[in-house]
Backbone bond lengths (Angstrom), bond angles and torsions (degrees), N, CA, C in turn:
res aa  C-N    CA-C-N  psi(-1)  N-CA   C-N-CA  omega(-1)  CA-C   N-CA-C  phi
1 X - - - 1.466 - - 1.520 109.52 -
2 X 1.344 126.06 148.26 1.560 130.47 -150.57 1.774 96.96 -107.81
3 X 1.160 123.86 129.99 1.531 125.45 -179.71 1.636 96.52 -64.49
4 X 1.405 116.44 142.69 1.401 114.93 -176.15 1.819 87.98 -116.20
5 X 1.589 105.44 137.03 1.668 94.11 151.19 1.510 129.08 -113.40
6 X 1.102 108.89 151.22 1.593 127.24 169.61 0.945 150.05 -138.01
7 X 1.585 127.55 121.76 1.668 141.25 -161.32 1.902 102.98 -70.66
8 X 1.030 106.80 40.15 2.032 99.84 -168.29 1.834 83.79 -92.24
9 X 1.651 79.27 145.72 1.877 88.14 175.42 1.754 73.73 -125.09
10 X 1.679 94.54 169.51 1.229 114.79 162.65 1.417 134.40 -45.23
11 X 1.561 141.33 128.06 1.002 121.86 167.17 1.517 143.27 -16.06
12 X 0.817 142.09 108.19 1.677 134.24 169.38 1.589 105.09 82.45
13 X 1.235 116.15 3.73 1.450 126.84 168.90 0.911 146.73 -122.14
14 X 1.256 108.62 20.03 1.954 143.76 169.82 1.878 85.33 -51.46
15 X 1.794 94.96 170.28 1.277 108.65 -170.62 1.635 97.84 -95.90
16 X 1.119 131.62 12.64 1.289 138.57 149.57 1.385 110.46 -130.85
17 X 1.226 136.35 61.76 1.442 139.16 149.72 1.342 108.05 -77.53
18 X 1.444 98.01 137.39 1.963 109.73 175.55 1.888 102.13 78.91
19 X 1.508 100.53 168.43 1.347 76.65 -166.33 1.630 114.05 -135.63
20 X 0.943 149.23 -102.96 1.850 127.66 -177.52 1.200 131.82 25.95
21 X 1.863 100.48 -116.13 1.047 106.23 -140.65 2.057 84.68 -89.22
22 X 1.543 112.12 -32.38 1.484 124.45 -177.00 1.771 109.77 -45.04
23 X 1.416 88.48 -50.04 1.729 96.27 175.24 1.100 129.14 -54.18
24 X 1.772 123.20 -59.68 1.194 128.45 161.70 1.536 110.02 -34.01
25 X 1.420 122.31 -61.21 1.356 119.93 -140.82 1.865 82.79 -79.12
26 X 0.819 124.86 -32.05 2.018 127.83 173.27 1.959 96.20 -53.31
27 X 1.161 80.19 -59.36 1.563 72.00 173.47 1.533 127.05 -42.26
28 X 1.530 115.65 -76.64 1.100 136.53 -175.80 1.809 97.86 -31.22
29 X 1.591 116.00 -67.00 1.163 112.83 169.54 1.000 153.41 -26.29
30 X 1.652 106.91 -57.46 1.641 119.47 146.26 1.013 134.83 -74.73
31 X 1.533 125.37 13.72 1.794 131.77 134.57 0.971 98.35 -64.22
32 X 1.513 137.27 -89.08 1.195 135.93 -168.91 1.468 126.04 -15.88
33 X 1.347 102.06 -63.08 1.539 103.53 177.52 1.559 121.40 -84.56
34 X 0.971 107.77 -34.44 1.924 105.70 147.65 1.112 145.39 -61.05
35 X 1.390 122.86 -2.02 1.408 125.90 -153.92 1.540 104.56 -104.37
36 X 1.349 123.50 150.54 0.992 124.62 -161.27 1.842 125.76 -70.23
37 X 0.860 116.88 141.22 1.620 109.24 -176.45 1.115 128.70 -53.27
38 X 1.631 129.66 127.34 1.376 110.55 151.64 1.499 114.09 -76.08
39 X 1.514 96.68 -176.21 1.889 106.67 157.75 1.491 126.97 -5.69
40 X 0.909 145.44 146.96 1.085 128.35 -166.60 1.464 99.12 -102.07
41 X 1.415 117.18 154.36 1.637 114.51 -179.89 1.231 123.18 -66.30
42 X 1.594 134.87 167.41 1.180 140.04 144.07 1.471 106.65 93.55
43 X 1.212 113.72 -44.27 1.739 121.91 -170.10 1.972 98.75 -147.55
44 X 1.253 106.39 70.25 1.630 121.16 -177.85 1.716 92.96 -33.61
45 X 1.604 101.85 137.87 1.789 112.45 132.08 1.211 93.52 -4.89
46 X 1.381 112.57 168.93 2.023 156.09 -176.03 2.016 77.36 -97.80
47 X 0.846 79.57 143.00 1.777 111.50 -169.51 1.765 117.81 48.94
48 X 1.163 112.41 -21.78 1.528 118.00 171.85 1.216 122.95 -58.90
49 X 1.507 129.12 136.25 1.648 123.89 167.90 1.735 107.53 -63.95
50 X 0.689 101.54 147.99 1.878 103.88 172.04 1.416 117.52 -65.42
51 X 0.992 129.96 141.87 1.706 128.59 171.17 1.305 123.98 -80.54
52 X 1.080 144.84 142.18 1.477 145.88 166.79 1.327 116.48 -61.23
53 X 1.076 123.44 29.15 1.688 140.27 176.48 1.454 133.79 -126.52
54 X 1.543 117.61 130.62 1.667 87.44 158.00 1.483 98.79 -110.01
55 X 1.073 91.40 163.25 1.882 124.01 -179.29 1.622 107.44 -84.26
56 X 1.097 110.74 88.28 1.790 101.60 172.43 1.387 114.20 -82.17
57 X 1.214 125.37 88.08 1.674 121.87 160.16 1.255 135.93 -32.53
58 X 1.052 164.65 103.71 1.447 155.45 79.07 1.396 166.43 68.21
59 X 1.671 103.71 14.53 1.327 102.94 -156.82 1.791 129.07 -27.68
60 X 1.535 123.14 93.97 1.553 100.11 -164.21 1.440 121.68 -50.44
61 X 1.183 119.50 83.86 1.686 119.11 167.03 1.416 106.86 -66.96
62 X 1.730 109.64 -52.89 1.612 126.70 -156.15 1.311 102.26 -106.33
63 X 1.605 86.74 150.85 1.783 85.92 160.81 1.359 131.20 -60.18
64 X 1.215 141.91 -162.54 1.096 120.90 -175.13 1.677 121.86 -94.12
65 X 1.588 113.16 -25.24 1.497 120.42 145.46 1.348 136.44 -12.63
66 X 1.631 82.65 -72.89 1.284 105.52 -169.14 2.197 115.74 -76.42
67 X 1.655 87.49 -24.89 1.281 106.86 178.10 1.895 105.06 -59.47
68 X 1.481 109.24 -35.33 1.732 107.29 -155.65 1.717 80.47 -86.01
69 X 1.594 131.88 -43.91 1.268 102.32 -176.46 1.296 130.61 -65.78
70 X 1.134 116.37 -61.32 1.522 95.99 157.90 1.071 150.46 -30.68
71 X 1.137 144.32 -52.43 1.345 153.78 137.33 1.689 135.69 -59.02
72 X 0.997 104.88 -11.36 1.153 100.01 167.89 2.354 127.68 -67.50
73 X 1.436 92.90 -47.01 1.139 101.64 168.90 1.458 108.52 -48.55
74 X 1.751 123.40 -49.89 1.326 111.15 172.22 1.370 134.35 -57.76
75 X 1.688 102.50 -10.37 1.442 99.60 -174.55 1.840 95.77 -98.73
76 X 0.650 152.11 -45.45 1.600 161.28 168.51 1.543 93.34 -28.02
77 X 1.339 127.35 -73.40 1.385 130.02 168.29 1.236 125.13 -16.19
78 X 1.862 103.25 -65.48 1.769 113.11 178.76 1.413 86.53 -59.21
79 X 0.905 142.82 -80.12 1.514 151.00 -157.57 1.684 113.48 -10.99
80 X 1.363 89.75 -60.14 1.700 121.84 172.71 1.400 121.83 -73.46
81 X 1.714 123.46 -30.94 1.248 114.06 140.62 1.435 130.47 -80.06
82 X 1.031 116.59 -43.91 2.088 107.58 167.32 1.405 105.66 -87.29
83 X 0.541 143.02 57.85 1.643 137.97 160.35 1.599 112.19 8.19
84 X 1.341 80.74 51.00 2.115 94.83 168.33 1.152 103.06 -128.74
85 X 1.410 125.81 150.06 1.319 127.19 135.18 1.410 127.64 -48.91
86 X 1.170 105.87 126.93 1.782 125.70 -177.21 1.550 115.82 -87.24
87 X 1.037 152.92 95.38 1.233 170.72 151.68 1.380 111.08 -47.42
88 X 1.977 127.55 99.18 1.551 114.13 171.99 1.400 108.57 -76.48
89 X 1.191 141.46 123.89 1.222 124.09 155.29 1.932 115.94 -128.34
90 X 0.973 120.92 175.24 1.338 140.23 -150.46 1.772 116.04 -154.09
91 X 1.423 91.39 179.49 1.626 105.96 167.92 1.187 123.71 -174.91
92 X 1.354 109.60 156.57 1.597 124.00 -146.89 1.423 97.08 -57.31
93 X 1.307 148.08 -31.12 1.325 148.22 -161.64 1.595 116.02 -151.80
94 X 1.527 126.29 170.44 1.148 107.81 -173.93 1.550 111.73 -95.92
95 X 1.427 116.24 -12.58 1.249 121.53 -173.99 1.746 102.45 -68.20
96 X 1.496 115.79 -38.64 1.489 130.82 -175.25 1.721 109.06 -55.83
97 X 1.809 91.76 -70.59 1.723 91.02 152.88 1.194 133.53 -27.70
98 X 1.276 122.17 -61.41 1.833 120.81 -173.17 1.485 88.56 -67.62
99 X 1.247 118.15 -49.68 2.086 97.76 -170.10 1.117 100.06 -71.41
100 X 1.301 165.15 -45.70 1.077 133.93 159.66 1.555 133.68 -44.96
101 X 1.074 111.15 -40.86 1.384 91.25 174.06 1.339 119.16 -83.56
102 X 1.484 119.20 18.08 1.471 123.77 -176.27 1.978 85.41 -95.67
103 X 0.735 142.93 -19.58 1.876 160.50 -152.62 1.310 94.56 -111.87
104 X 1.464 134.77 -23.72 1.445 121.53 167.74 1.816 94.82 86.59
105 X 1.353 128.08 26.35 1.378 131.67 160.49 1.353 113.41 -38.24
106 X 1.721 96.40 -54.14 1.661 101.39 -159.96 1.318 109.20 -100.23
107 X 1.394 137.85 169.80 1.409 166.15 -136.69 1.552 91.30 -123.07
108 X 1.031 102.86 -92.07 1.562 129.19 178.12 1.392 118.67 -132.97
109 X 1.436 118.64 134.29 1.518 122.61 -164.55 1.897 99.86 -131.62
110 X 1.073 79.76 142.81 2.230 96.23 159.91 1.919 91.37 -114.48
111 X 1.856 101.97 112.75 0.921 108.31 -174.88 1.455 101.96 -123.08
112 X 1.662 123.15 173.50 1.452 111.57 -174.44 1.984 98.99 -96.54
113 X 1.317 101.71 152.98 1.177 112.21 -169.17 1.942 122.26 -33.56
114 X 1.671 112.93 -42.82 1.428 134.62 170.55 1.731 104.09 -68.03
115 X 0.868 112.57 -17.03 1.726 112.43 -172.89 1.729 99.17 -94.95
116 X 1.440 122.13 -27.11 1.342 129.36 -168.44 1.595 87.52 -83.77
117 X 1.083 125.27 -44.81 1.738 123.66 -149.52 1.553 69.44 -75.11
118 X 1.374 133.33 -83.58 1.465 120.12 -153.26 1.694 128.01 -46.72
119 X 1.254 108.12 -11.62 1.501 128.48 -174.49 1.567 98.03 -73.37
120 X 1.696 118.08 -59.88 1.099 157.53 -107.57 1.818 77.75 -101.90
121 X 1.365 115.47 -72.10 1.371 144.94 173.13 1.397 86.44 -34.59
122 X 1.310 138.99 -72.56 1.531 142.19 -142.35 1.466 95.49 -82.72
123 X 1.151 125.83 -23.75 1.157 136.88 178.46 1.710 119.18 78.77
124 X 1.311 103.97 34.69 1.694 127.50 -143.82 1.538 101.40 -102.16
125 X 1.766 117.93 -23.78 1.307 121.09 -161.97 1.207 96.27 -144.91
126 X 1.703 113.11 162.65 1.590 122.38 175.97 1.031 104.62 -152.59
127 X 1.661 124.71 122.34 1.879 132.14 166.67 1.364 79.80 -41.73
128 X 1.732 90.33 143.74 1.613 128.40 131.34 1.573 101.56 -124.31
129 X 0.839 161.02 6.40 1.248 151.34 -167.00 1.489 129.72 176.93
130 X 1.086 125.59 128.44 1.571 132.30 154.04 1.206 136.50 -103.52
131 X 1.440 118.93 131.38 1.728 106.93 149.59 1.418 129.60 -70.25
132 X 1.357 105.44 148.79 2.026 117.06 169.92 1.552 96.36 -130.24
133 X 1.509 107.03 161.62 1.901 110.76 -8.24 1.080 114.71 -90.54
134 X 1.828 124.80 -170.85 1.292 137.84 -143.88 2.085 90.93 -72.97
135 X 1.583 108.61 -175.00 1.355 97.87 -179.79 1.626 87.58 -129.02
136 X 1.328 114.61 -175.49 1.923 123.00 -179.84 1.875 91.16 -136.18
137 X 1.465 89.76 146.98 2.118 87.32 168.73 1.922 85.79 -99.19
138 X 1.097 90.18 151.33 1.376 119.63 152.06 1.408 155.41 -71.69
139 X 1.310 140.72 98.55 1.865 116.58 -165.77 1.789 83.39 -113.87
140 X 1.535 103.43 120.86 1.747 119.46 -164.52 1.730 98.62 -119.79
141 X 1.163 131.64 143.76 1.344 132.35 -177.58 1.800 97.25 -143.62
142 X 1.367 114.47 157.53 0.904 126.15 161.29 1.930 122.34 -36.05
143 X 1.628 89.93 109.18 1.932 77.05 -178.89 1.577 119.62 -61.72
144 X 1.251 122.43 19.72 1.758 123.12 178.62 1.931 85.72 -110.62
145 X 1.239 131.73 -16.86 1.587 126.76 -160.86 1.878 96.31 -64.75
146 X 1.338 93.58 150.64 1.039 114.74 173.26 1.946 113.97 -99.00
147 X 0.794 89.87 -1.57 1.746 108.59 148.94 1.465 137.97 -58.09
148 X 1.262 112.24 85.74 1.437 120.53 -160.58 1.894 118.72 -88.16
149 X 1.634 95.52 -41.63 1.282 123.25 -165.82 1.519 120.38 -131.05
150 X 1.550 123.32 160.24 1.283 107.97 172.25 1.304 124.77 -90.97
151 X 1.166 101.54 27.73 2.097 135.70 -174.95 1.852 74.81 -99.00
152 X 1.176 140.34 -78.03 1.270 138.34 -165.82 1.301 111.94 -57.47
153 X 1.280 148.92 -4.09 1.014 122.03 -172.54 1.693 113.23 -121.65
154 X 1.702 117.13 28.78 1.026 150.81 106.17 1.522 106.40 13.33
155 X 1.747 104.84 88.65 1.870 96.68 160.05 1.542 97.63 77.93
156 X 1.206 117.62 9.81 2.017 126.13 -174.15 1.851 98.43 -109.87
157 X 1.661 95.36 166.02 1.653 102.74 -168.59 1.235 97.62 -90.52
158 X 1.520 143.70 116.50 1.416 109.61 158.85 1.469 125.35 -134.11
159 X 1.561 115.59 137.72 1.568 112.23 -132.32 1.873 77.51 -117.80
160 X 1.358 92.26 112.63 2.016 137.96 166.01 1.389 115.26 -67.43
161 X 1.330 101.71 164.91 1.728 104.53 178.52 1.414 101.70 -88.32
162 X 1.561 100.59 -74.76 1.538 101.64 -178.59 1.967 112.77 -144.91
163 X 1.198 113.62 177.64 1.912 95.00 166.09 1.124 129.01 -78.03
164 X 1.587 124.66 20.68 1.544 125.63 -167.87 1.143 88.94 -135.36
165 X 1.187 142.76 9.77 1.753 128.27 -157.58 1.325 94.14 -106.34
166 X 1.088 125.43 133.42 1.552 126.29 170.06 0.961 112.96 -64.35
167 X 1.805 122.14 -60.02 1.547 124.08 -156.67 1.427 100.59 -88.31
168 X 1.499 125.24 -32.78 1.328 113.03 172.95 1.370 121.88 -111.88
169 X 2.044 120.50 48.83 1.281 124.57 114.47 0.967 117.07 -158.82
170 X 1.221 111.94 -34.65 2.008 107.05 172.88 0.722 138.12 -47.41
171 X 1.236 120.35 -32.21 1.764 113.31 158.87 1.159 132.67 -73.19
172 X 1.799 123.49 -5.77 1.464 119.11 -179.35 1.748 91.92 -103.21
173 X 1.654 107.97 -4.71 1.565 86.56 175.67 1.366 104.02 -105.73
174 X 1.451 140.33 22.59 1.325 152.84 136.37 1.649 106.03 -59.48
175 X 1.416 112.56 -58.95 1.912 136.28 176.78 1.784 91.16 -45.80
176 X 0.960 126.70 -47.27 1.412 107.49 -140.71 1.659 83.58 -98.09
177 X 1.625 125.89 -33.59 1.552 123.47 -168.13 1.760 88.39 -72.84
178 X 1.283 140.95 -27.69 1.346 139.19 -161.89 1.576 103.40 -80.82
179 X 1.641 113.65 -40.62 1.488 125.60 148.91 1.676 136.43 -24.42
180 X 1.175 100.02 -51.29 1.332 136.74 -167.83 1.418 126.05 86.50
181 X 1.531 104.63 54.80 1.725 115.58 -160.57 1.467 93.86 -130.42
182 X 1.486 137.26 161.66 1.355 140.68 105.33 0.921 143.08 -79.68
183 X 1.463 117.92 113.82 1.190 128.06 -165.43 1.433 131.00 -44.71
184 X 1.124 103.35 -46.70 1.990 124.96 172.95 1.480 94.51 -71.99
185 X 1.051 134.83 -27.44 1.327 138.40 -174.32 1.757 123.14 -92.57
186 X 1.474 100.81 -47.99 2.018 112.21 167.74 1.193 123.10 -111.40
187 X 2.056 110.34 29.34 1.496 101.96 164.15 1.178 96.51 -163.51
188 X 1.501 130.95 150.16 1.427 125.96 169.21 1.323 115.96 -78.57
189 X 1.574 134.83 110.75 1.608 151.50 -162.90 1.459 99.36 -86.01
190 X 1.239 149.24 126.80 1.215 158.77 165.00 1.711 110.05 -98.63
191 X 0.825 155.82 80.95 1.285 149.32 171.28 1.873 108.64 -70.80
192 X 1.380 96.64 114.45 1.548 123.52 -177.82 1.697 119.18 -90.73
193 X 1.274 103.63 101.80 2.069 88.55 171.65 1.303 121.89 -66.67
194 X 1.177 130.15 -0.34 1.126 129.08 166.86 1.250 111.11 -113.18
195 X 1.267 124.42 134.12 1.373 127.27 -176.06 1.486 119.46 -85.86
196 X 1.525 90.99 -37.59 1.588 107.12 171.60 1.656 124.68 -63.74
197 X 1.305 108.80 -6.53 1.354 116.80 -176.28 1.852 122.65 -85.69
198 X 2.138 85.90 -28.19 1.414 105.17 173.80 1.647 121.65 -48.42
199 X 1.199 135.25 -35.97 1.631 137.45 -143.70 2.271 85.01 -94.85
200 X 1.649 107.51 -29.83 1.229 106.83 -168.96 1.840 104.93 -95.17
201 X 1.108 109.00 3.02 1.636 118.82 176.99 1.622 89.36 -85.07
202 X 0.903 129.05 -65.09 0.984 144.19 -170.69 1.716 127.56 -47.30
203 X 1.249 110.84 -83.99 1.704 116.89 143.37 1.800 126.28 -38.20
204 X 1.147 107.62 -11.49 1.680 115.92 168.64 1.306 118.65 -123.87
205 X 1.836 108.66 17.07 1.256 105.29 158.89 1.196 103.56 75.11
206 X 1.443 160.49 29.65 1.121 159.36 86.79 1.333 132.05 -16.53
207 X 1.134 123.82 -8.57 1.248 129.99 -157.39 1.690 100.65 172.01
208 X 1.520 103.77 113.88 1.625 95.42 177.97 2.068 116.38 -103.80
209 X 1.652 88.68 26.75 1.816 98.71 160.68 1.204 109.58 -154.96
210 X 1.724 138.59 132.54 1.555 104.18 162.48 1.870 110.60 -112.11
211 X 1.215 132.77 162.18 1.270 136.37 -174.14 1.402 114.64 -123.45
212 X 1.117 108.34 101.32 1.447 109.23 -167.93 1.930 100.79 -142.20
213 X 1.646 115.19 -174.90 1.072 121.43 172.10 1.596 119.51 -82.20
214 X 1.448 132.96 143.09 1.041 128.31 177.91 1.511 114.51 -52.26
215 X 1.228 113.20 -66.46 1.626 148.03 178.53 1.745 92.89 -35.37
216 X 1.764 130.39 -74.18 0.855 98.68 177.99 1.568 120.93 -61.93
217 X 0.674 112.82 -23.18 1.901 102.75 -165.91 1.742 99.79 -68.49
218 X 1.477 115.62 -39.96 1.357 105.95 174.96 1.995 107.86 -62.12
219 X 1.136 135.48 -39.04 1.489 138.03 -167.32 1.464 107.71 -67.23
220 X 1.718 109.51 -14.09 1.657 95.98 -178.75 1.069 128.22 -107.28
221 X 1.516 104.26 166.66 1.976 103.76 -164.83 1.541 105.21 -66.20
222 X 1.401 138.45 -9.94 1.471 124.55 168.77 1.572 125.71 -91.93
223 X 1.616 104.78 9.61 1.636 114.39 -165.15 1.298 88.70 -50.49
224 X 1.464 125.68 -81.42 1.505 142.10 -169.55 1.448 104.47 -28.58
225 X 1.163 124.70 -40.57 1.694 123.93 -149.38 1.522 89.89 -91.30
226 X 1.470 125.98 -20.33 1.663 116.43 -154.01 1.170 109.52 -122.55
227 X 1.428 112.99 -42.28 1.340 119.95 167.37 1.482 127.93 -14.67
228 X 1.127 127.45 -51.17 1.500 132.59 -175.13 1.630 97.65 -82.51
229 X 1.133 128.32 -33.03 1.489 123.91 -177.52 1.613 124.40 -78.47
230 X 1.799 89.61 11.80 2.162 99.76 173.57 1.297 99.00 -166.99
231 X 1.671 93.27 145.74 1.195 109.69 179.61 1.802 105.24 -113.09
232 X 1.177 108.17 -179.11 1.532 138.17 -158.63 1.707 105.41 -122.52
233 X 1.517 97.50 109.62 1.252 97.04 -177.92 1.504 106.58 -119.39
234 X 1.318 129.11 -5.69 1.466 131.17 -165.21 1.910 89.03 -147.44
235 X 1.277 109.13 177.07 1.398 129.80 -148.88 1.598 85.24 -179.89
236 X 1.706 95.49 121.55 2.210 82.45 138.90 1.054 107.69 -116.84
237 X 1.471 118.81 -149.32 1.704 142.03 -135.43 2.251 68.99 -97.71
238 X 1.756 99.30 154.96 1.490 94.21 148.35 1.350 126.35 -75.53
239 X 1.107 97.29 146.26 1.801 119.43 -175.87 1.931 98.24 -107.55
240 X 1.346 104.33 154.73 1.415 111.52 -175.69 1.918 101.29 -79.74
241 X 1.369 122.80 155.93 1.449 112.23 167.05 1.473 107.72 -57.25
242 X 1.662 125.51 175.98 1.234 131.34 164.57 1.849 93.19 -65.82
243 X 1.453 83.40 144.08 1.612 113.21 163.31 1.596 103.14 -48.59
244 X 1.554 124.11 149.37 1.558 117.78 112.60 1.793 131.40 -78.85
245 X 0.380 117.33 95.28 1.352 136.26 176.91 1.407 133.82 -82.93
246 X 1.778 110.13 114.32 1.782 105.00 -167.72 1.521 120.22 -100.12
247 X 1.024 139.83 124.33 1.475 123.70 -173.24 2.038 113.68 -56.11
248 X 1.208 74.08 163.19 1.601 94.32 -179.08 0.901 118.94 -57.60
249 X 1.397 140.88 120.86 1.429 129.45 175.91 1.793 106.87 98.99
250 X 0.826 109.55 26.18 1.561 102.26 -179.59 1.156 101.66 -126.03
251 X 1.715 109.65 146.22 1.171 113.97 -155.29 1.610 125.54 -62.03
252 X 1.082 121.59 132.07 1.401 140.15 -166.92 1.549 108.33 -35.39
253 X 1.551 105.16 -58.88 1.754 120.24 -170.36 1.641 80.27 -57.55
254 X 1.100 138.93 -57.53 1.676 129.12 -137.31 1.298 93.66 -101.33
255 X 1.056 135.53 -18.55 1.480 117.21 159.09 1.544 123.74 -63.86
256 X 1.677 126.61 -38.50 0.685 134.40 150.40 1.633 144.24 -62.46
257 X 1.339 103.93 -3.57 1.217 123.02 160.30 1.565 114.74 -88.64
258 X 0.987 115.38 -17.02 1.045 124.72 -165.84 1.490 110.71 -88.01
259 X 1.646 113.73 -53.70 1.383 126.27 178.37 1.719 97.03 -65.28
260 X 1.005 124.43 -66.08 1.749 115.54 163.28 1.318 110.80 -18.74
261 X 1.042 111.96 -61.23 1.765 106.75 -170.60 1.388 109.90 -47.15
262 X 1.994 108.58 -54.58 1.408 93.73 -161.44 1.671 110.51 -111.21
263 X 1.315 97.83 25.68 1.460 111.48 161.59 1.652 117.01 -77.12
264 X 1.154 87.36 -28.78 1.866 98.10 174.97 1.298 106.83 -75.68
265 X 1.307 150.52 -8.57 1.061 118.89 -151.19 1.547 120.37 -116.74
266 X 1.313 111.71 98.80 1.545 132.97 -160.85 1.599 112.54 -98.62
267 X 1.263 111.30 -8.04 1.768 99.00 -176.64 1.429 89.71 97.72
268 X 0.828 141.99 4.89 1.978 126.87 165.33 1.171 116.81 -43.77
269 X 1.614 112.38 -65.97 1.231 109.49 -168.28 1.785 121.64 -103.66
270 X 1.229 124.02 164.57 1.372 97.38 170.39 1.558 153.41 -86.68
271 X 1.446 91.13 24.34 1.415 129.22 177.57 1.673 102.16 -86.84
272 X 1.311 111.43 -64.32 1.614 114.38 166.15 1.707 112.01 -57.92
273 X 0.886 124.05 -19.64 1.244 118.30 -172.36 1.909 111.42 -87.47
274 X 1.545 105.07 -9.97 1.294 122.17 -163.88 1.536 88.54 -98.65
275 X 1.299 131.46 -33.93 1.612 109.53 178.76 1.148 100.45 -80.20
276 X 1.258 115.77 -68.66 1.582 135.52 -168.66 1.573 97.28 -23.78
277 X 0.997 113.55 -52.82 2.040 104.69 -168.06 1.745 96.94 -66.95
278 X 1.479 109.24 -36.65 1.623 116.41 -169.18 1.658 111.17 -42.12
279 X 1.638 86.06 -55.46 1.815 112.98 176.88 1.857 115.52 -68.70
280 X 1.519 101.76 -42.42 1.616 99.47 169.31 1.410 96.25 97.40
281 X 1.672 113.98 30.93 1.420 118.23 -153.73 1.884 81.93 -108.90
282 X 1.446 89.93 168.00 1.644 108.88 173.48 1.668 101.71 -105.52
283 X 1.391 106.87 -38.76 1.813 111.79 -178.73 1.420 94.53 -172.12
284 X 1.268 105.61 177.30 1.327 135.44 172.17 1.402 104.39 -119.92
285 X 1.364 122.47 114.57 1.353 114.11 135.01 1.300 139.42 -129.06
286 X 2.091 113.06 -170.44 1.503 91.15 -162.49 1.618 108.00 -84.76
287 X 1.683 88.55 160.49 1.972 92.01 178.29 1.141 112.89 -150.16
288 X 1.443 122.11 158.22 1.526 117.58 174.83 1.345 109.49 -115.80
289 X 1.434 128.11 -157.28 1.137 139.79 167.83 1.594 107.39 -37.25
290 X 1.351 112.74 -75.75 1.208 140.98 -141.14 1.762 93.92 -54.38
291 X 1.247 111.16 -24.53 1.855 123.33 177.31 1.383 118.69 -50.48
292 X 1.962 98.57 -24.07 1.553 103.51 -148.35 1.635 96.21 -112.70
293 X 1.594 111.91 -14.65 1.317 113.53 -170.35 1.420 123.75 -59.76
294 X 1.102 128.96 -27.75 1.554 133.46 151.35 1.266 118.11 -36.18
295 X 1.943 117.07 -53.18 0.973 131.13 -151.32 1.312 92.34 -93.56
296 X 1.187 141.79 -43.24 1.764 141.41 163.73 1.783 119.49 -29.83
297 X 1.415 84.58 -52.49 1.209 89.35 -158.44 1.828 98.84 -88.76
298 X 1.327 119.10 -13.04 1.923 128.07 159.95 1.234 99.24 -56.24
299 X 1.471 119.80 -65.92 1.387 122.46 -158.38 2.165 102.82 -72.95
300 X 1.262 116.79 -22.10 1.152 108.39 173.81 1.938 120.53 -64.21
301 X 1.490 93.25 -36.18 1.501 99.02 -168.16 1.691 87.95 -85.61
302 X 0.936 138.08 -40.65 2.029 154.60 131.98 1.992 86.34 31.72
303 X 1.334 80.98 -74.69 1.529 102.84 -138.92 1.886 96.19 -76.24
304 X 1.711 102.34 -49.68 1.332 109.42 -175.65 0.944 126.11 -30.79
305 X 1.749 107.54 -55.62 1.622 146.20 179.21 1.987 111.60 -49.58
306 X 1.009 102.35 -50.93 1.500 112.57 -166.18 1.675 99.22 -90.96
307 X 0.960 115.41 20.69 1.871 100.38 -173.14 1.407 102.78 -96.32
């Protein structure tokens, strides 16, 4: 059976749901965080003056709403420790994202774990920082499903993040080869750009599993509302949070100001305590490469294994 993909967001929660003055201002937003890069901050492009900004990148998990609450408090913070202006920005897709930040778009990015290894490879990006603790993906079905196991979901719809995502698919298509199934082969795979759209594929019978990350599903504004309407039938191994991650070539002092910043950040104050719940984080601390090398070289044999 052939993986199908699809751009479906949640009901009534598209980035123009409802209509006026709400829409416009949804709009306005998702220019902002979509729009294409200038110069890069702090240490301009080869002939460019530098900007008085850094550029915080985006991994698109969220819509763009949901993207400014969360993160925004984190960017106000850096702001207040480097005495720069913080810039959220984003992009329409995740494939767009990774090429941009392979182009040196971004400043500093929260990227998803498969987007870091390709950075990492190009030699384009470098940890300063992580969140804890680790996160698990999820395979969630309707709590009325008669779906017990990933032996059951056999000849079933089940709508994925993407083909590189660990928590929302590689590990249930590891689950299902450990089964004695192929996945592309004993279930129809839907791959969703919105992640947030998955928990409502699901509960409306669109999809009778969805596979996604815990972490996001706890960060969004429908956790509360859906939660009781699916259960959890699969778990994988822990996975590390996404990296922060600084591009290559940016200036040394501000990279290192930077990992300082969010190496500190323990829940002390109640400014840290205002992202940290946003993210679903315990702390931030600082990290380099060397954090991820386990996880490089998992996700290498990851990928080998399942092809």
């Amino acid at each position: 059976m052939e993986a199908k993909y699809s751009r479906a967001a949640p009901p009534g929660r598209g980035i123009l749901a409802g209509a006026g003055l709400a829409g416009l201002v949804a709009l306005v937003v998702l220019i902002v965080l979509v729009s294409p890069a200038l110069p890069s901050s702090a240490q301009g492009t080869a002939g460019a003056p530098p900007r008085a900004e850094l550029r915080l990148g985006i991994f698109p998990v969220y819509d763009a709403k949901t993207t400014i609450r969360i993160f925004q408090p984190l960017a106000a913070y850096l702001e207040g420790r480097l005495g720069l202006p913080v810039r959220l920005v984003s992009a329409s897709d995740r494939e767009t994202f990774v090429s941009r930040a392979l182009e040196g778009d971004f400043d500093l990015m929260w990227i998803n774990n498969a987007g870091y290894v390709r950075l990492h490879a190009a030699r384009k990006a470098t940890v300063v920082a992580r969140g804890e603790p680790s996160f698990r993906g999820l395979a969630l079905v309707a709590v009325d499903s008669p779906i017990r196991t990933v032996a059951d979901l056999k000849g079933k719809r089940l709508a994925c993040v993407a083909p590189d995502s660990v928590a929302g698919y590689l590990f249930m298509k590891v689950a299902f080869a450990e089964a004695g199934m192929d996945i592309m082969k004993d279930a129809v795979v839907e791959f969703t750009a919105r992640v947030e759209a998955i928990p409502f594929m699901v509960i409306e019978g669109k999809a009778d599993a969805g596979v996604f990350a815990e972490d996001t599903y706890a960060r969004s504004s429908f956790y509360e509302s859906t939660k009781d309407r699916l259960r959890v039938i699969a778990r994988s191994p822990e996975i590390p949070q996404f990296p922060f991650v600084v591009r290559t070539g940016l200036d040394p002092a501000l990279a290192l100001a930077i990992s300082a910043a969010l190496g500190d950040v323990d829940g002390d104050s109640p400014v840290e305590r205002s992202f940290l719940e946003e993210l679903k984080l315990e702390r931030i601390r600082a990290a380099d490469d060397s954090d991820y090398d386990e996880f490089r070289a998992f996700y290498g044999k990851l990928i080998g294994s399942t092809r």
